[in-house]
C-alpha positions in Angstrom: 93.5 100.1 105.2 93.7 99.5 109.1 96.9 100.1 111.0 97.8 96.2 111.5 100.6 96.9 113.4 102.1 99.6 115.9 103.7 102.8 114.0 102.8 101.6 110.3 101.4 104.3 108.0 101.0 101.9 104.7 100.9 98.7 103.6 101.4 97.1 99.6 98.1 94.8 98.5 99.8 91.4 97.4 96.4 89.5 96.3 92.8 90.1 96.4 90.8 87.0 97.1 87.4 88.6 96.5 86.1 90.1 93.1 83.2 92.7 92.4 79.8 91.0 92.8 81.1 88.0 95.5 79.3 87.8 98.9 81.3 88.3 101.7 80.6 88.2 105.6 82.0 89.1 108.7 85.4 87.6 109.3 86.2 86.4 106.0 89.4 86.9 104.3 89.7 89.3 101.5 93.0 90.3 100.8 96.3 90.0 101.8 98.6 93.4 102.2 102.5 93.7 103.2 103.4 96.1 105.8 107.0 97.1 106.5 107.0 94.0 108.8 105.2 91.1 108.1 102.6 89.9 105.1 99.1 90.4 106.5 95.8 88.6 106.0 92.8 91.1 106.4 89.1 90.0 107.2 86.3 91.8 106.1 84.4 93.5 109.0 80.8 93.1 107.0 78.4 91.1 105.9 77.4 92.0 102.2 78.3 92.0 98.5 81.5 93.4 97.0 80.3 96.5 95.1 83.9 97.9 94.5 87.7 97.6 94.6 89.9 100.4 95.1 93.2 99.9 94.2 94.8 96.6 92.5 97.8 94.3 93.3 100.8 95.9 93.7 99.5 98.9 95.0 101.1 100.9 97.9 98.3 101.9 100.0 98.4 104.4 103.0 96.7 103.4 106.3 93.2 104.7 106.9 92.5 104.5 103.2 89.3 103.1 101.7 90.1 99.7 100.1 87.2 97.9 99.5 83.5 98.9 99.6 80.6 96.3 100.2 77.0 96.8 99.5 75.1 96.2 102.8 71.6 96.8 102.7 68.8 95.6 100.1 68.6 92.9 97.9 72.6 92.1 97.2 71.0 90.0 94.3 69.6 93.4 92.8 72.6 95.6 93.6 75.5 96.4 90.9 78.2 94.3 90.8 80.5 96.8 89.3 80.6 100.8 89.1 80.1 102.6 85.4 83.3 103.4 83.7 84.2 106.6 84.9 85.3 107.5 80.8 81.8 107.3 80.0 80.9 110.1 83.1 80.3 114.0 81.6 83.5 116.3 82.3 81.2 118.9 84.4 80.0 116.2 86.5 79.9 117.8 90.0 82.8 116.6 91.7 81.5 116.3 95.1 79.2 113.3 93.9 80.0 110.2 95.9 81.1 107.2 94.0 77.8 105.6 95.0 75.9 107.6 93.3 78.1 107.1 90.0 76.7 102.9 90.7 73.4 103.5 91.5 70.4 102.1 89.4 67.8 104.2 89.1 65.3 102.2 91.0 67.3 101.9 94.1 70.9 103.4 95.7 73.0 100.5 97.1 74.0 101.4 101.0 78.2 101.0 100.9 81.0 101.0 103.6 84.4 101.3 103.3 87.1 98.9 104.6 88.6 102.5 106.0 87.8 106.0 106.6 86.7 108.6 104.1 88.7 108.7 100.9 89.0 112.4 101.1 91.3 112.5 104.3 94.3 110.4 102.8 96.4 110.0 99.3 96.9 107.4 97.4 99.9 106.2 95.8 99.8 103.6 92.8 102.4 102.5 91.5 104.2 103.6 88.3 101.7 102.6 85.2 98.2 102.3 87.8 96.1 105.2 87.3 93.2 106.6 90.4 89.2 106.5 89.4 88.0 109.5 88.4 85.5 109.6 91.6 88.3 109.4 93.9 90.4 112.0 91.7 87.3 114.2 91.6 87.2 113.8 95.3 90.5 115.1 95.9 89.8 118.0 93.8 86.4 119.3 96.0 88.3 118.4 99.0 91.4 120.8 97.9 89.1 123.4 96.9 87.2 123.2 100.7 90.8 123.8 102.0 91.3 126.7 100.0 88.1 128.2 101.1 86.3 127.3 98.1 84.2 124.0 98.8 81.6 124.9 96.7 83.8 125.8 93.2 85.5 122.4 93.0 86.2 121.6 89.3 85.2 118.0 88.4 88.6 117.6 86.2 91.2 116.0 88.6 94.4 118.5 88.8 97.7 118.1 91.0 97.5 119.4 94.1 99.2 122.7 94.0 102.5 123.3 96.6 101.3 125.3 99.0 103.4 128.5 100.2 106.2 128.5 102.2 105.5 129.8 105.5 108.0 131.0 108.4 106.3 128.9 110.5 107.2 125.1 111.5 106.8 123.1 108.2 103.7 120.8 108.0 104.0 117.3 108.5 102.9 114.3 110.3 105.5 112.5 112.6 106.6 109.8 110.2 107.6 112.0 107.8 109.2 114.3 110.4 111.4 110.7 111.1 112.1 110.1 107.8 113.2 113.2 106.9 115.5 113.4 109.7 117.1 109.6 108.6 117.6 110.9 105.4 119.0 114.2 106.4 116.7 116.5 104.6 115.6 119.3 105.7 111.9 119.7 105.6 112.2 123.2 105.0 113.3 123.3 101.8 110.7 120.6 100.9 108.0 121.7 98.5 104.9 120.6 100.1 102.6 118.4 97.5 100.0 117.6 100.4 96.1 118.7 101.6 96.6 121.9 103.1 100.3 122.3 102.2 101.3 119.0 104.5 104.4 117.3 103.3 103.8 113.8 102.2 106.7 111.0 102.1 106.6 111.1 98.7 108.1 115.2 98.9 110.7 114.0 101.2 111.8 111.5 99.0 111.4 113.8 95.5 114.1 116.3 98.0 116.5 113.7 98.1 116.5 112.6 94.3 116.4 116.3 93.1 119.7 116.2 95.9 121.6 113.5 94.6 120.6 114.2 90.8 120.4 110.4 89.9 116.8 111.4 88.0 114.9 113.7 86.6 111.4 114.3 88.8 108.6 113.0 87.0 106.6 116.4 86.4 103.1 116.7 87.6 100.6 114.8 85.3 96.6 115.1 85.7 95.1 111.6 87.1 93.7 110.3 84.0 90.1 108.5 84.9 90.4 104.2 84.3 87.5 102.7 81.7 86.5 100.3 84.7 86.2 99.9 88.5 87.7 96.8 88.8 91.4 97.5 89.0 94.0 95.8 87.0 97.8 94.7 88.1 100.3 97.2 87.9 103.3 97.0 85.6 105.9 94.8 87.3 109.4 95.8 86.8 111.6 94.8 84.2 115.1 95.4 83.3 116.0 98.3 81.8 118.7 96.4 79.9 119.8 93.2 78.8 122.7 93.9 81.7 120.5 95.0 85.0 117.5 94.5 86.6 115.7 97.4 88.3 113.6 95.8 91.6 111.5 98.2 93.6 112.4 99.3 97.1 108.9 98.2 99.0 107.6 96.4 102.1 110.1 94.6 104.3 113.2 95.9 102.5 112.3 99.4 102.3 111.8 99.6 105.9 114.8 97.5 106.9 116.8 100.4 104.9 115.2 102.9 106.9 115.6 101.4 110.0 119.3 100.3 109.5 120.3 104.3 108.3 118.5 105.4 111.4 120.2 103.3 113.6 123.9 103.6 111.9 123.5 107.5 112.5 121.9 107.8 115.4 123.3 105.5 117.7 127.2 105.5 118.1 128.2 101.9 117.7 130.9 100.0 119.4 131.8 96.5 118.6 133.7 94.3 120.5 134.9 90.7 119.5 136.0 87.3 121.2 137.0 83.9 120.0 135.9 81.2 122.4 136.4 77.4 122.9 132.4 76.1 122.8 133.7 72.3 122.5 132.0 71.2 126.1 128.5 73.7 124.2 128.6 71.4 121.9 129.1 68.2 123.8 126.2 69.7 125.7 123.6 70.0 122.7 124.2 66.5 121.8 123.1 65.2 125.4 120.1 67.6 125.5 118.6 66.2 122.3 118.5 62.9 123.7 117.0 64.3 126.7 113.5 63.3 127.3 112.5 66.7 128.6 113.3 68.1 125.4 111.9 65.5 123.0 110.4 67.2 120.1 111.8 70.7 120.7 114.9 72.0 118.5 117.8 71.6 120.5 120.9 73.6 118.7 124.1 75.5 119.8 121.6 78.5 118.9 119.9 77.7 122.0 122.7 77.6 123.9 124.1 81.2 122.9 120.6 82.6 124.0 120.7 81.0 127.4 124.1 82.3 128.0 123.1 86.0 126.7 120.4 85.6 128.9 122.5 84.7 131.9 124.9 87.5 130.9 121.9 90.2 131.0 121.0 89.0 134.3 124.3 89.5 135.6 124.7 92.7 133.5 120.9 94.6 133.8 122.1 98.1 132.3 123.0 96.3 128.7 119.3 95.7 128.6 117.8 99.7 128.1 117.1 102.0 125.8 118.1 105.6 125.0 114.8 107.6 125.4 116.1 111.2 123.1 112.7 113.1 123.6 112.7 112.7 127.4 116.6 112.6 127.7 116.6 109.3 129.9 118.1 106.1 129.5 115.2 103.3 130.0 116.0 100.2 131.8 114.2 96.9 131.2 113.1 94.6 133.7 112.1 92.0 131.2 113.9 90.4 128.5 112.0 90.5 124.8 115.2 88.6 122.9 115.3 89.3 119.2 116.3 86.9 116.8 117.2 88.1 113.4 115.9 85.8 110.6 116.2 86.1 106.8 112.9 85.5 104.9 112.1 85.5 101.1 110.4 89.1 102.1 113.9 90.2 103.8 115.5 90.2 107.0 113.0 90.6 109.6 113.7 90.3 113.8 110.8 88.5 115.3 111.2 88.6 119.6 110.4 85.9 122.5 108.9 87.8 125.0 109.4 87.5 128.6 112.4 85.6 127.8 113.9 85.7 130.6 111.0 84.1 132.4 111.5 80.6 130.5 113.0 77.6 131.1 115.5 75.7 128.5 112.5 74.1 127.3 110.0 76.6 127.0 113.0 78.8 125.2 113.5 75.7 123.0 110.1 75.9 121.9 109.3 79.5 121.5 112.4 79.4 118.9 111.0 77.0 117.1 108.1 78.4 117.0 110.2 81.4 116.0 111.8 80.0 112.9 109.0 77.9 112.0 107.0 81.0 111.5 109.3 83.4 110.3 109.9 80.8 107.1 106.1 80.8 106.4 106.4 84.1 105.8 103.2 84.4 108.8 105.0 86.6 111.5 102.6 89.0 112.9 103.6 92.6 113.3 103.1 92.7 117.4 105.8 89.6 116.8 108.3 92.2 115.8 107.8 95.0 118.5 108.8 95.6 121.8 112.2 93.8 121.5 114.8 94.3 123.9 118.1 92.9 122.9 119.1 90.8 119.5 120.8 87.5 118.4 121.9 87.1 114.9 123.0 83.9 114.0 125.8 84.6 110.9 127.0 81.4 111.3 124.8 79.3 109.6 126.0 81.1 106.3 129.6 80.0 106.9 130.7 83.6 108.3 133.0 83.9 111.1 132.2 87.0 112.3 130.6 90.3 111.1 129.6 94.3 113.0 126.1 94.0 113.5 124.0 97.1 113.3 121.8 97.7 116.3 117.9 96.5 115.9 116.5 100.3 116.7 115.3 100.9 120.0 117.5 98.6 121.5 120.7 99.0 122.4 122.6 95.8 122.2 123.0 93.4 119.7 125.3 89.7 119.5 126.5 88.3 116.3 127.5 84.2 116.5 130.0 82.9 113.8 130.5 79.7 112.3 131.7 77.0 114.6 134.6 75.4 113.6 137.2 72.7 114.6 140.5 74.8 114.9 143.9 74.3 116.6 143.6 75.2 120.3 145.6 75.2 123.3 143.8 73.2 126.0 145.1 72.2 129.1 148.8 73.2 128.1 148.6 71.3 124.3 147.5 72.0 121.3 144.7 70.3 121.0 141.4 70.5 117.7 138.2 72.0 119.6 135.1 73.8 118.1 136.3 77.3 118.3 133.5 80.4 117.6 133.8 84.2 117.8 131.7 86.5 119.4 130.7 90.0 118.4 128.6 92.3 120.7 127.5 96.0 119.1 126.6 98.3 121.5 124.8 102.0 121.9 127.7 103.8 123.7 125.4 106.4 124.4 124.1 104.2 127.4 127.0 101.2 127.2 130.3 102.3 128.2 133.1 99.8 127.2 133.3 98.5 130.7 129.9 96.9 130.5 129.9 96.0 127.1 132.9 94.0 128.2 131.9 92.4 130.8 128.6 91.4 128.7 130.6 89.6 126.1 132.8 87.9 128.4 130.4 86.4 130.6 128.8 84.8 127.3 132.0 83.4 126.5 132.7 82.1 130.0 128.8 80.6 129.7 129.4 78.8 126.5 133.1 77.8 127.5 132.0 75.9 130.9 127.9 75.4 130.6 128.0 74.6 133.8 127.8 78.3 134.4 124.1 78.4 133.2 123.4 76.5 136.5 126.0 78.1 139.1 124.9 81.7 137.5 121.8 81.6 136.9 
């Protein structure tokens, strides 16, 4: 499983389009996976035959994991199409034997690679009701015993790893666990350790926080029973656990939403300011520019408009556009503008940036959000679409909302919310008068924003969208 994208440590297979036996070659398609970000297509990096599939649909897979092996070398024509069932395999079988081995006929041993790195250095983790091969189980076992000291007295029957003592020292774990368990407030010192070498694994952190909040009971530690066939099958989906509610797994673009959002909520001390704005000449202005012929054929909307005038704003206001740096206690400021744009997708709410916004004209801004949406609603994002994002629009008008306190995109430390626009009862020029009213609400980091700036921020988007004209004498 490569690392499709900056920071991720594990991606969920959605579909296979390859089977056991089919001939493959280099560059072609074979399955697509869903990282916390963004569905995924993945090409093969190989010319060969399919000789195995490790893990089915469904399955949440850790990066650097072997997911697929193809047989290389020979004649593919002569080469198994499928490994033995691992039932059929003697319990003493050494456990050290590769899986290739298990597949070989006995005139010749098919050559395989791995769509990852060896199997031993990483975990697997199925979903509820898919079970591991034996091999790979087997694997485990010989590569536990080599960390205890005793590589050569693996046992060949898979067993759960065992917790390794806790030491004085710093506990073991890698950096995105370290994160997690710091979002979720547990302390990794009191986390029994289920990992190679007595590393905590996400999966610990997590068991700490049920046993915590003792919703459930923790699922006690069950040997890896072998499958009867290498070709995986599709996990149980979930189904409601009465006629009253349906249980839906916490995975992919939701799961890492939640841990984004709870990082950013208790880390970064919000502020959020509001203002109500007349935008009637904004929208007078949107109908001329869509019968403008420099922007024929681009998506001209009051969305457009807002962005402009944050843009202006940030130009006139550089310190709103930073980030807090905690590690080297400095607050970074940005010379560039990557604007955010939060979109809701069948897969969640994902925030796709424009980079170098700043840099673009009305209609190269034009096109890159509808480029943007376009893609976002395909579900095709890319991951490097989603990073490096400076500051964030989210658009909760469209849903009819006037207002709402948006939670700060992590990393950044700004973020606008635009309401509905609305025809409303204003005072203009001395009467009362109906114009398209909107409010405004800016979130800030105060860490880095003091309310001054923030201020001044949010007004000089509402004096942009108020008088347009601005976007010219401004800019």
């Amino acid at each position: 499983m490569p690392d499709v994208g900056e920071g991720l440590t594990e991606a969920e297979i959605l579909k296979w389009y390859v089977q056991p036996g089919d001939t493959v070659t280099d560059g072609q398609v074979v399955c697509e996976v869903e990282t916390a970000k963004a569905a995924v297509e993945l090409p093969i990096p190989y010319d060969g035959v399919v000789h195995e599939l490790r893990f089915p649909e469904g399955t949440t897979v850790d990066v650097g994991e072997v997911i697929i092996s193809v047989n290389v070398g020979g004649d593919a024509a002569a080469q198994p199409q499928t490994a033995q069932p691992a039932a059929a395999e003697p319990a003493a079988k050494d456990a050290a034997a590769p899986a290739a081995e298990e597949a070989a006929p006995t005139g010749r041993q098919p050559v395989l690679v791995g769509y990852g790195v060896a199997e031993s250095s990483t975990k697997r983790r199925p979903r509820k009701g898919a079970t591991a091969p034996a091999e790979q189980s087997a694997a485990r076992s010989a590569v536990q015993g080599e960390l205890n000291g005793h590589a050569g007295a693996a046992q060949a029957a898979p067993v759960a790893p065992a917790p390794a003592p806790v030491a004085a020292a710093r506990p073991l774990a890698k950096p995105p666990v370290r994160k997690l368990a710091k979002d979720l407030g547990v302390d990794l010192a009191a986390v029994t350790p289920t990992g190679p070498d007595g590393i905590i694994t996400r999966e610990d952190v997590h068991a700490a926080v049920d046993l915590a909040a003792a919703s459930v009971a923790a699922p006690a530690a069950v040997p890896v029973q072998p499958q009867a066939a290498e070709v995986p099958q599709a996990p149980q989906q979930a189904q409601p656990a009465t006629g009253r509610e349906t249980r839906i797994p916490i995975k992919g673009v939701r799961k890492a939403t939640a841990q984004a959002m709870i990082g950013s909520a208790f880390t970064a001390p919000h502020v959020t300011e509001f203002i109500t704005v007349d935008v009637t000449r904004t929208m007078k202005l949107v109908e001329e520019l869509k019968s403008d012929k420099d922007m024929a054929g681009l998506r001209v909307n009051p969305l457009l408009l807002v962005a402009k005038a944050l843009l202006v704003a940030i130009k006139r206001n550089p310190g709103i556009n930073a980030s807090w740096d905690e590690a080297a206690q400095e607050i970074v400021l940005k010379h560039y503008v990557n604007l955010g744009i939060a979109a809701a997708t069948p897969r969640g709410l994902i925030v796709p940036n424009i980079k170098d916004a700043h840099d673009k004209t009305l209609p190269e801004l034009a096109a890159s959000l509808g480029e943007l949406v376009s893609t976002a609603r395909e579900g095709k994002t890319t991951p490097a679409a989603m990073q490096g994002g400076t500051v964030t629009i989210t658009n909760v008008g469209v849903f009819g909302v006037d207002t709402g306190t948006p939670i700060l995109n992590p990393g950044e430390s700004a973020i606008l919310a635009v309401g509905a626009i609305k025809l409303q009862p204003w005072v203009h020029k001395g009467k009362v008068k109906p114009r398209q009213v909107t409010t405004l609400a800016l979130s800030f980091d105060h860490r880095l924003v003091d309310g001054e700036l923030g201020s001044k921020v949010l007004a000089d988007i509402a004096a942009v969208l108020e008088q347009p004209k601005r976007l010219i004498t401004w800019a």
